[in-house]
MIZA-92022 format. One line per 4 residues: their letters; for each residue x, y, z of C-alpha. Coordinates in pm, 1 decimal. Last residue first. Example, Ala and Ser with C-alpha at 12.3 -4.5 7.8 and 13.67 -1.06 7.14 Angstrom:
BEGIN
sa> 1367.0 -106.0 714.0; 1230.0 -450.0 780.0
***
This chain:
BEGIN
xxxx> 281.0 -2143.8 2395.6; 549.6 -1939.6 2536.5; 810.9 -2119.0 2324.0; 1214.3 -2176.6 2391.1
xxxx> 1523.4 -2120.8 2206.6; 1507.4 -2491.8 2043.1; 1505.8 -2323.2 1705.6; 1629.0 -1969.9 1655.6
xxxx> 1930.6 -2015.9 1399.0; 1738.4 -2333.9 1240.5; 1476.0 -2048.3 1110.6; 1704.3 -1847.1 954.1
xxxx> 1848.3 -2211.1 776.5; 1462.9 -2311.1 656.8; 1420.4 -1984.0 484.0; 1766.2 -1988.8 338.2
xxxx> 1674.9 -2329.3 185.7; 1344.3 -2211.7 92.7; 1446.1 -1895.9 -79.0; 1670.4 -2105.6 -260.7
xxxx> 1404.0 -2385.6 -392.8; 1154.6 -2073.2 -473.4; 1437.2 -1835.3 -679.6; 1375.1 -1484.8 -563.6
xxxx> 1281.4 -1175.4 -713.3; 1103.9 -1348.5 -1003.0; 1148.5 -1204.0 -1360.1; 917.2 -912.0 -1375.1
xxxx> 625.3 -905.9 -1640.2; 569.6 -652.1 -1912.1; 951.2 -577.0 -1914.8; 1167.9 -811.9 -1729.5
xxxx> 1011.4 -1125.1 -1862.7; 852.5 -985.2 -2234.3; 477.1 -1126.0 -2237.9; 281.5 -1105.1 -2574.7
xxxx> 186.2 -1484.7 -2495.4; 301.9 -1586.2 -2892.6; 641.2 -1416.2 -2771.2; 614.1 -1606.2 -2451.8
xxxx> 550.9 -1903.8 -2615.1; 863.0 -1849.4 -2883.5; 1121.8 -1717.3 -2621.1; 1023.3 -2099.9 -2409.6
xxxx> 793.9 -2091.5 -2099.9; 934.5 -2176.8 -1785.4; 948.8 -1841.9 -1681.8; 620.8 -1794.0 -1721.5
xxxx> 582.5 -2007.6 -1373.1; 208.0 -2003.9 -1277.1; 106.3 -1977.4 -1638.0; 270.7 -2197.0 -1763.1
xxxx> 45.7 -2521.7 -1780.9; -278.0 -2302.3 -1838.7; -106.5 -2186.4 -2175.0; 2.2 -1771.3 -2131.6
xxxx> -271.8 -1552.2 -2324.6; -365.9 -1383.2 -2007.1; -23.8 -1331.4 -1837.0; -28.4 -948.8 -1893.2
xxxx> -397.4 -997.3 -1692.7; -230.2 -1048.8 -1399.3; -536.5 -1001.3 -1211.5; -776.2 -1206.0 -1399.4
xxxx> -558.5 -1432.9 -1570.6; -413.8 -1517.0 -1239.2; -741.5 -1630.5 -1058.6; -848.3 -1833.3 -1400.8
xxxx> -491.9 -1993.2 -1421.5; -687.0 -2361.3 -1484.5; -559.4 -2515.4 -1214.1; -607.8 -2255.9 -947.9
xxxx> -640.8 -2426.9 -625.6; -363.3 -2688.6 -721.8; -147.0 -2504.5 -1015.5; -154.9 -2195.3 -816.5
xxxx> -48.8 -2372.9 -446.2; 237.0 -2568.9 -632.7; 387.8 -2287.9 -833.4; 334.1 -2101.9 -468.9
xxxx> 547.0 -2369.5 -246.6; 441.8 -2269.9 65.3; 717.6 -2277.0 276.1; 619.7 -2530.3 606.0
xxxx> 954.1 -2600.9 771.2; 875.0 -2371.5 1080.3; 598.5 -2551.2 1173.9; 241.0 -2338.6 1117.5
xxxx> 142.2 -2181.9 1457.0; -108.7 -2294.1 1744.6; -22.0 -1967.6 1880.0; 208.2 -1710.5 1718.5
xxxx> 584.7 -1694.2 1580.0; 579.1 -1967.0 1294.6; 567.5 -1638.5 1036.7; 220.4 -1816.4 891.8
xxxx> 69.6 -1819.7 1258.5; 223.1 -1475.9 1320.7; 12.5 -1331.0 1004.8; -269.0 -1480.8 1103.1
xxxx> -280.0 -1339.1 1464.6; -194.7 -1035.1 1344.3; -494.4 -979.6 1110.2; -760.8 -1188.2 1314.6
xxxx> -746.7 -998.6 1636.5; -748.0 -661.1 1528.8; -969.9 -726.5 1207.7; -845.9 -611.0 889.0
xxxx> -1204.2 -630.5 678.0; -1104.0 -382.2 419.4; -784.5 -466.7 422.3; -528.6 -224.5 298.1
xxxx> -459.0 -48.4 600.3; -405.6 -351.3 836.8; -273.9 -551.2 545.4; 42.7 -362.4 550.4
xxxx> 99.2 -311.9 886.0; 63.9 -703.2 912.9; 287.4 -755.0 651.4; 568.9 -501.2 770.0
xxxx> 483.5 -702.3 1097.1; 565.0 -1041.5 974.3; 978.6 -942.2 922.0; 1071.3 -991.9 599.6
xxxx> 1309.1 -1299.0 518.1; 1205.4 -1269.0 120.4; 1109.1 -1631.8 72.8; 1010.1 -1697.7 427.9
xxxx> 810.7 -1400.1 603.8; 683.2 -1229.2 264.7; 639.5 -1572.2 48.4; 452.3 -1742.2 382.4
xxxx> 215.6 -1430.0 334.5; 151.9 -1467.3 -4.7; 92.6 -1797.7 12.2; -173.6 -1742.0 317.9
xxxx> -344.5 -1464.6 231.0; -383.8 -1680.9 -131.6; -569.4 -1942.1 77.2; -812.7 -1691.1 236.0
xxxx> -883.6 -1465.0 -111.7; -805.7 -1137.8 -91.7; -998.4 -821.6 53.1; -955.9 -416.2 -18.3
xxxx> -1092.1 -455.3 -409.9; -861.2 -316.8 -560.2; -557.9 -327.9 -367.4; -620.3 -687.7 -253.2
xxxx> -672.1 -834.8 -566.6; -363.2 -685.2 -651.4; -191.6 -876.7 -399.5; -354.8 -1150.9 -469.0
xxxx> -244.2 -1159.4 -831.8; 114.0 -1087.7 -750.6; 125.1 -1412.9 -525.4; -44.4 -1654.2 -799.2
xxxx> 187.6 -1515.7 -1046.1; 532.8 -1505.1 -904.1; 722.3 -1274.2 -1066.1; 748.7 -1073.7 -721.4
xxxx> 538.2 -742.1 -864.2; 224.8 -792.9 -692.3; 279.9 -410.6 -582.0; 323.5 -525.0 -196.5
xxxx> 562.5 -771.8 -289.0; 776.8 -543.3 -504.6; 763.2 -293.2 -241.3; 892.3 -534.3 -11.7
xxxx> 1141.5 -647.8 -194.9; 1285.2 -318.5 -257.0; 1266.4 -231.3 116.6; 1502.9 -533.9 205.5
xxxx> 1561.0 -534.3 585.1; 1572.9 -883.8 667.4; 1508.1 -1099.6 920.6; 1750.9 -1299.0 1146.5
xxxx> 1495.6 -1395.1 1414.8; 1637.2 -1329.2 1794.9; 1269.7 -1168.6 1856.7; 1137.3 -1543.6 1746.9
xxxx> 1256.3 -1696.6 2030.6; 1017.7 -1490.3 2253.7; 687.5 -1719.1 2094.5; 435.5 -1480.6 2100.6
xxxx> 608.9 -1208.1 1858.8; 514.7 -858.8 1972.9; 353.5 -620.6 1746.9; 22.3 -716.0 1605.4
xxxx> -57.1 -885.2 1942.5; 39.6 -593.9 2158.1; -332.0 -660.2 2358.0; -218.3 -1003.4 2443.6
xxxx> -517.8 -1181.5 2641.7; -756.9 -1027.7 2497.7; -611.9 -1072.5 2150.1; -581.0 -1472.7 2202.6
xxxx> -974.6 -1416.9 2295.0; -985.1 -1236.6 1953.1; -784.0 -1522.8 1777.2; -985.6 -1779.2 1852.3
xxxx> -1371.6 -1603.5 1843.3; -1261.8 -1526.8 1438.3; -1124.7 -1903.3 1405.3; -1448.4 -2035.3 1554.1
xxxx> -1630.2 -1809.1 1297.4; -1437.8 -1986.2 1051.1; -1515.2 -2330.3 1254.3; -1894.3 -2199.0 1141.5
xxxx> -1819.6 -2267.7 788.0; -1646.8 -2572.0 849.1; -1974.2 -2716.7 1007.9; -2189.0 -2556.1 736.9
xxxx> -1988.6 -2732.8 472.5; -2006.2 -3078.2 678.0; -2383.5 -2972.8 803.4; -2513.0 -2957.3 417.1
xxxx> -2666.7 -3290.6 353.3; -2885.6 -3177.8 678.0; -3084.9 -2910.6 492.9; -3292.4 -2764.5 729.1
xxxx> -3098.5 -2834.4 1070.1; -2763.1 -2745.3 883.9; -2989.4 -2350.9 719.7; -3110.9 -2345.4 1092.4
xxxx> -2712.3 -2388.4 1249.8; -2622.1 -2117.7 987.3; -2860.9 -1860.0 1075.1; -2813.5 -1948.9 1474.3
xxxx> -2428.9 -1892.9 1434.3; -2428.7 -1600.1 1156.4; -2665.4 -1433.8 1427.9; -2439.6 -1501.1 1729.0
xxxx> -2168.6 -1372.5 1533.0; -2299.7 -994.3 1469.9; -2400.7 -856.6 1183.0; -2273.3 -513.8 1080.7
xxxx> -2056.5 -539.4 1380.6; -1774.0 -355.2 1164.5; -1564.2 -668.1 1137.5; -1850.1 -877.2 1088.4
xxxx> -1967.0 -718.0 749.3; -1576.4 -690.1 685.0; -1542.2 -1092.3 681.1; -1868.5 -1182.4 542.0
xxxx> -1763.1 -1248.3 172.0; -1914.3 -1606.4 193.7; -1638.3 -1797.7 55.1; -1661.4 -2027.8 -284.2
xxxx> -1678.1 -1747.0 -566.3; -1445.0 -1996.6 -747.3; -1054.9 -1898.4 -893.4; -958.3 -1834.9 -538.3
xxxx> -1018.2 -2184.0 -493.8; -964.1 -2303.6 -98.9; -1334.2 -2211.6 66.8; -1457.5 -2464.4 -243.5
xxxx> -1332.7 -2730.3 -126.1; -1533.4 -2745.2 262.0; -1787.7 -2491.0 97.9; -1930.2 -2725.1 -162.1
xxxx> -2315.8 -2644.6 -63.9; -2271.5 -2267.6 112.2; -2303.7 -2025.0 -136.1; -2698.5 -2092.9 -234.5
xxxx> -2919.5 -2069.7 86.5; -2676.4 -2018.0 316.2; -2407.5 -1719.1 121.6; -2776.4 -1564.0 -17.7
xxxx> -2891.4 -1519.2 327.3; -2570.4 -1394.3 480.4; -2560.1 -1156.7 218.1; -2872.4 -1023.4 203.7
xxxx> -2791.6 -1017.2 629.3; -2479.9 -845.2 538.8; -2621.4 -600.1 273.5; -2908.7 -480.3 501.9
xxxx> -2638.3 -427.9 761.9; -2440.2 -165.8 547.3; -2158.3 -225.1 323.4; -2172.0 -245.1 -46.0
xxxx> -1864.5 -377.9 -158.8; -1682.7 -490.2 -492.9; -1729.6 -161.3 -724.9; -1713.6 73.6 -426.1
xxxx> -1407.8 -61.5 -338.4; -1225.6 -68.2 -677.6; -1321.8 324.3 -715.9; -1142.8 324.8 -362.3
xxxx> -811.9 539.4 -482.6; -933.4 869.5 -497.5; -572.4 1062.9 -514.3; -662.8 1310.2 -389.6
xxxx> -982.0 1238.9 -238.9; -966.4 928.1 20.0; -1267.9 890.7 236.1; -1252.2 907.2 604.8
xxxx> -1180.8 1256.9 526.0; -1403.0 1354.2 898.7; -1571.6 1663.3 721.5; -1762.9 1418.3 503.0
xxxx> -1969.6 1299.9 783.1; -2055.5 1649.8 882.5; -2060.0 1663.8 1299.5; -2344.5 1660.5 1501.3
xxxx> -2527.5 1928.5 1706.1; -2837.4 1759.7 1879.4; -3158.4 1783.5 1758.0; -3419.7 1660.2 2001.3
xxxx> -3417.4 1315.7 2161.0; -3565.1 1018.6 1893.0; -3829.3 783.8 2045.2; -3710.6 489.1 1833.1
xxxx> -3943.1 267.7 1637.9; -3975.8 -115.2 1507.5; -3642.8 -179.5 1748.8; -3426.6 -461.9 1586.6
xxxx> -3491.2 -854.8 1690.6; -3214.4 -1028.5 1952.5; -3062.8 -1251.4 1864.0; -3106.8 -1601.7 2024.4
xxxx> -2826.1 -1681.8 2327.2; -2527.8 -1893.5 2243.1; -2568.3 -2241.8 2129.4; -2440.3 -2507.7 2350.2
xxxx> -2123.4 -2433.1 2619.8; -1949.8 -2740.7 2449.6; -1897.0 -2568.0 2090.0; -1663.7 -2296.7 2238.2
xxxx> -1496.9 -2570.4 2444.8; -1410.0 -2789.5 2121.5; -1356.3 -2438.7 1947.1; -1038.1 -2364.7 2213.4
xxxx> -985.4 -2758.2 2208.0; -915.3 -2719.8 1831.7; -769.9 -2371.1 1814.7; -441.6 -2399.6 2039.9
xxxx> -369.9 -2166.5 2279.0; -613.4 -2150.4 2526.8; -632.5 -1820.6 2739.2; -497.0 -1843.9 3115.6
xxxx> -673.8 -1937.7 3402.2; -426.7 -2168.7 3533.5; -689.5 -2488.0 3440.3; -733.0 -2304.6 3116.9
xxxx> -969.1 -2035.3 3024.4; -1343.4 -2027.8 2811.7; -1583.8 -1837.7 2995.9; -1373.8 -1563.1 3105.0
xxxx> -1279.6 -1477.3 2767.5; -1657.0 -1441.1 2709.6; -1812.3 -1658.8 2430.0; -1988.3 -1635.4 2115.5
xxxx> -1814.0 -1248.3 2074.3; -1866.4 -899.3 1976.5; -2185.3 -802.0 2235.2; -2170.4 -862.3 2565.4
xxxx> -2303.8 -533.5 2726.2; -2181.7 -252.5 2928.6; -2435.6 -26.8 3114.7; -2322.0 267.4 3287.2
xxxx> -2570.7 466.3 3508.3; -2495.2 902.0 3545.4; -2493.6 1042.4 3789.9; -2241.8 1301.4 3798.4
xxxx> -1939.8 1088.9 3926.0; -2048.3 786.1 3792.0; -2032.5 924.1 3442.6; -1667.0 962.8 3436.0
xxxx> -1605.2 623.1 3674.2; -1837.1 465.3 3343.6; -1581.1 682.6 3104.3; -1262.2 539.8 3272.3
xxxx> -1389.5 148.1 3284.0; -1473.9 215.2 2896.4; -1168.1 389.7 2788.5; -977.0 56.5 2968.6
xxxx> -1169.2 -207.6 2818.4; -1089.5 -69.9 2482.4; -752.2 -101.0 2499.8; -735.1 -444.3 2683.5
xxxx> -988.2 -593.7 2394.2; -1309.5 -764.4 2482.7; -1540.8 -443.6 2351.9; -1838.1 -386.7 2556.4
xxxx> -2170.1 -292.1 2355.3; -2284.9 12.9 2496.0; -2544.6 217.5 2691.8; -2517.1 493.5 2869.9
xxxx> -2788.0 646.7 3152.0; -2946.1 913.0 3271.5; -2923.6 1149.8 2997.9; -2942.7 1596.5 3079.8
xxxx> -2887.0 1582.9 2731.5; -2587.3 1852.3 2825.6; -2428.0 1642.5 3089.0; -2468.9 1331.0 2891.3
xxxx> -2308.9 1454.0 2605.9; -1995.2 1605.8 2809.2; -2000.7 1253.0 2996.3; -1975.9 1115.3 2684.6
xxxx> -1728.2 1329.1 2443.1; -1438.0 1395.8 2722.8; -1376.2 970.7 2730.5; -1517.5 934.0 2368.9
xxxx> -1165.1 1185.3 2319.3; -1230.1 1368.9 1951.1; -1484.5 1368.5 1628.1; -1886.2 1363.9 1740.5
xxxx> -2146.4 1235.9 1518.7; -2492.1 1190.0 1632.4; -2738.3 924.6 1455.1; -3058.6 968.1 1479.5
xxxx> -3425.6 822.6 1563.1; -3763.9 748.9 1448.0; -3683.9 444.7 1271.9; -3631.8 517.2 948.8
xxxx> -3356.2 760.3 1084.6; -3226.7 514.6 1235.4; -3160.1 284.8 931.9; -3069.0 583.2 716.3
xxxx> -2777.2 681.8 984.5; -2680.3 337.8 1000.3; -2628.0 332.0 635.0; -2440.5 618.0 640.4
xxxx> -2203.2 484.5 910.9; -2131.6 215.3 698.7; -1998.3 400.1 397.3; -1776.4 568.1 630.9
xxxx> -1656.6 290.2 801.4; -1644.0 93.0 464.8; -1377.2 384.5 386.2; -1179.4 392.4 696.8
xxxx> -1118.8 47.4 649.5; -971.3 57.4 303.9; -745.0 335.2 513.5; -609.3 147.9 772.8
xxxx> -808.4 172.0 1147.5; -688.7 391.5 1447.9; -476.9 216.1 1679.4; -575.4 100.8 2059.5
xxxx> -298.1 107.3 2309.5; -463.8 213.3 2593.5; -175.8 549.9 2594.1; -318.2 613.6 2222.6
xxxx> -711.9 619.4 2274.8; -644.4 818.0 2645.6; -445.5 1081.9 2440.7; -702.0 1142.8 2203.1
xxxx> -585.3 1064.3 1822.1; -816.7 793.9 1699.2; -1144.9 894.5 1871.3; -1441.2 907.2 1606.4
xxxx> -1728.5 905.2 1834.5; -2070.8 724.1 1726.7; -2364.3 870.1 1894.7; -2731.9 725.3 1945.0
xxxx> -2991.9 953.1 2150.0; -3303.7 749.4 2255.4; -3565.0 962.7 2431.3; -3738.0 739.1 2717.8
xxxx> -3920.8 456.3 2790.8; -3630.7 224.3 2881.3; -3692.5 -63.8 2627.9; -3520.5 125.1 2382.7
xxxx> -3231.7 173.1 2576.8; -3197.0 -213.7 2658.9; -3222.9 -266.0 2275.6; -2952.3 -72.3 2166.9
xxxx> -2722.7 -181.8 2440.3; -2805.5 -523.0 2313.8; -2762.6 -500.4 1939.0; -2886.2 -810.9 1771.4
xxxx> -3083.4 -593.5 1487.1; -3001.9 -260.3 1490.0; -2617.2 -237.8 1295.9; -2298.7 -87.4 1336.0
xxxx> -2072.8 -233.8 1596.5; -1753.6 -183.8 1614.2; -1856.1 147.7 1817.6; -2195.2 290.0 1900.9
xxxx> -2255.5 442.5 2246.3; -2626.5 468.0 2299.4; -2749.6 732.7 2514.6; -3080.3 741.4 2691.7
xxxx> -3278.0 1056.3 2762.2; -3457.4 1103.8 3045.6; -3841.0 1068.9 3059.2; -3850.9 701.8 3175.2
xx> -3679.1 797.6 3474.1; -3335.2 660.2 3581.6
***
């Protein structure tokens, strides 16, 4: 390639300047720098990979985000191009007309996306055109980190064990001061793509909670280790504390990239050395992230097939009504109607409440793990394609390293411990606001009087539960006893 040829930078999952390696390689080529992000969820080649187009809470950050790269660039010299249809047409057509003489990208380790990018480099190879595929979502390769039969780990603790044992991953890399922009190239209207919704507008929540953009992460990221972090190991577990660092979609759209939450939290540890227990747990978050997306590369149906085979003879239940009550926050059951509203306002819930409320779906109500999945995949603003069903089978009992079968979280037990004083309820539920800190995690409980003195009528301003907790255990733990000792393929 000659210096005077354009270079084209193929943006995905990963929005941001600063630690971007196919970014940087291009910019260190000597030539124009063209950068193009290609919305492809309904080309042919996007479907038959098996790669799915993201929920709706997620189309909005990606809109928001994509904005924010544009300003970034453009600060820089350069811009962004927007292109709606097959990246496998898109690119070599781009390259073609730019008369480029090379691609750049960050790989993607998932099966789908492994496959569009093996089919556009034999694309561009054919006119040539150079290919260059870069490391970029992950601590550690798949390859690097397999068992004695080459296959994925299963089980998180010797997975991060063997993460942690390969040392600290490379430093990131800084952004480019300036771009050598290529001349104007058509590009699409960002508003003409209706990532954002209109009628009805439903993200007014969003916007109030999130400003996305890799400025925000890194503020974030800064603010999260230099204040957030110190009480992180209890604090993580109250939804009623602002205890987590709010990171989760930042990474999920590449908006900072793990290798720089690594090195920024191993400097805050090195500085501050009364904090490496928090920052330790921190990081085994990450570790959690870089679990379940090598478990994704090595099961690309993830979000749709149930790890352990037993678990496709599972007696669930089809019960639409209690689904709809469950995705409403209408179960009864405070702390699990509070994070479910959480989550439709603001597109995120808290950790520990993702996990009552999921254990309520699978076990109390007998709903299949998938409706919950699907579910959270287009209400989550930070549903990640690895993280999302992995979680969700760990809770069900059906993934790797799962939860036993017997565990039912109990959630009048999970709200009175991580929410003690009904702060997390009161602020969601907020018809169970004047409700004594004692009752407020079962109203029903309360006596006619303190409910009347609450203002809360059970069955009118506040649904009776859907399912008693001791029975929906016991049938929980009998639809379970149905499949065990059918096998594993952990």
């Amino acid at each position: 390639m000659t210096a005077s040829r354009p270079a084209i930078v193929w943006y995905r999952d990963d929005l941001r300047l600063s630690d971007h390696p196919a970014l940087h390689a291009a910019s260190k080529a000597g030539g124009p720098v063209i950068c193009l992000y290609v919305l492809d969820e309904g080309s042919r080649a996007t479907w038959a990979a098996g790669a799915r187009p993201p929920g709706g809470a997620a189309r909005w950050w990606l809109a928001q985000s994509l904005r924010a790269l544009q300003a970034s660039l453009r600060a820089r010299g350069a811009s962004l191009v927007l292109r709606n249809g097959a990246a496998t047409e898109i690119i070599p057509t781009l390259a073609r007309e730019t008369g480029a003489g090379a691609v750049f990208w960050n790989e993607i380790a998932q099966a789908p996306h492994r496959a569009i990018e093996d089919q556009i480099a034999a694309s561009l190879g054919e006119i040539g055109v150079i290919a260059h595929g870069f490391p970029g979502d992950l601590l550690a390769t798949p390859n690097q980190i397999r068992s004695k039969e080459t296959r994925g780990l299963r089980v998180f603790t010797p997975f991060w064990r063997r993460v942690q044992a390969l040392g600290d991953p490379p430093q990131p890399l800084p952004a480019p001061r300036t771009l050598t922009g290529a001349a104007t190239l058509a590009s699409d209207l960002l508003e003409s793509w209706g990532l954002e919704p209109a009628r009805p507008d439903w993200a007014g929540g969003l916007r109030q909670t999130w400003r996305p953009g890799e400025a925000s992460a890194q503020a974030r990221l800064k603010a999260f280790l230099a204040e957030g972090i110190f009480g992180y190991s209890g604090d993580r577990d109250r939804p009623d504390r602002d205890g987590t660092s709010r990171l989760s979609p930042h990474l999920r759209f590449g908006e900072i990239s793990p290798r720089q939450v690594w090195h920024a939290a191993r400097f805050a540890a090195a500085e501050r050395p009364r904090l490496s227990a928090d920052i330790d747990k921190f990081l085994s978050e990450l570790g959690w992230r870089e679990f379940c997306r090598h478990l994704l590369f090595d099961v690309p149906d993830l979000a749709t097939r149930n790890l352990q085979p037993a678990f496709d003879d599972f007696p669930w239940k089809d019960d639409a009504r209690a689904l709809q009550a469950w995705q409403r926050g209408r179960t009864g059951y405070p702390i699990v109607d509070a994070g479910m509203r959480q989550l439709w306002h603001t597109g995120v819930m808290h950790n520990r409440v993702r996990m009552v409320v999921a254990s309520f779906l699978v076990k109390h109500l007998l709903i299949d793990w998938r409706c919950g999945e699907q579910w959270f995949w287009d209400t989550l603003v930070d549903a990640d394609p690895g993280s999302n069903p992995a979680n969700w089978q760990w809770v069900a009992g059906s993934g790797a390293d799962a939860a036993p079968y017997f565990r039912v979280f109990n959630p009048i037990l999970q709200g009175k411990k991580f929410d003690p004083d009904g702060a997390y309820v009161r602020l969601w539920v907020p018809e169970l606001q004047r409700l004594p800190d004692q009752l407020i995690h079962q109203p029903w409980t309360a006596s006619p009087l303190e409910l009347a003195s609450a203002g809360v009528r059970l069955g009118a301003t506040y649904p009776h539960p859907i399912v008693d907790h001791k029975a929906g255990r016991e049938r929980a733990l009998a639809a379970y006893a149905t499949i065990r000792g059918k096998g594993s393929d952990a």
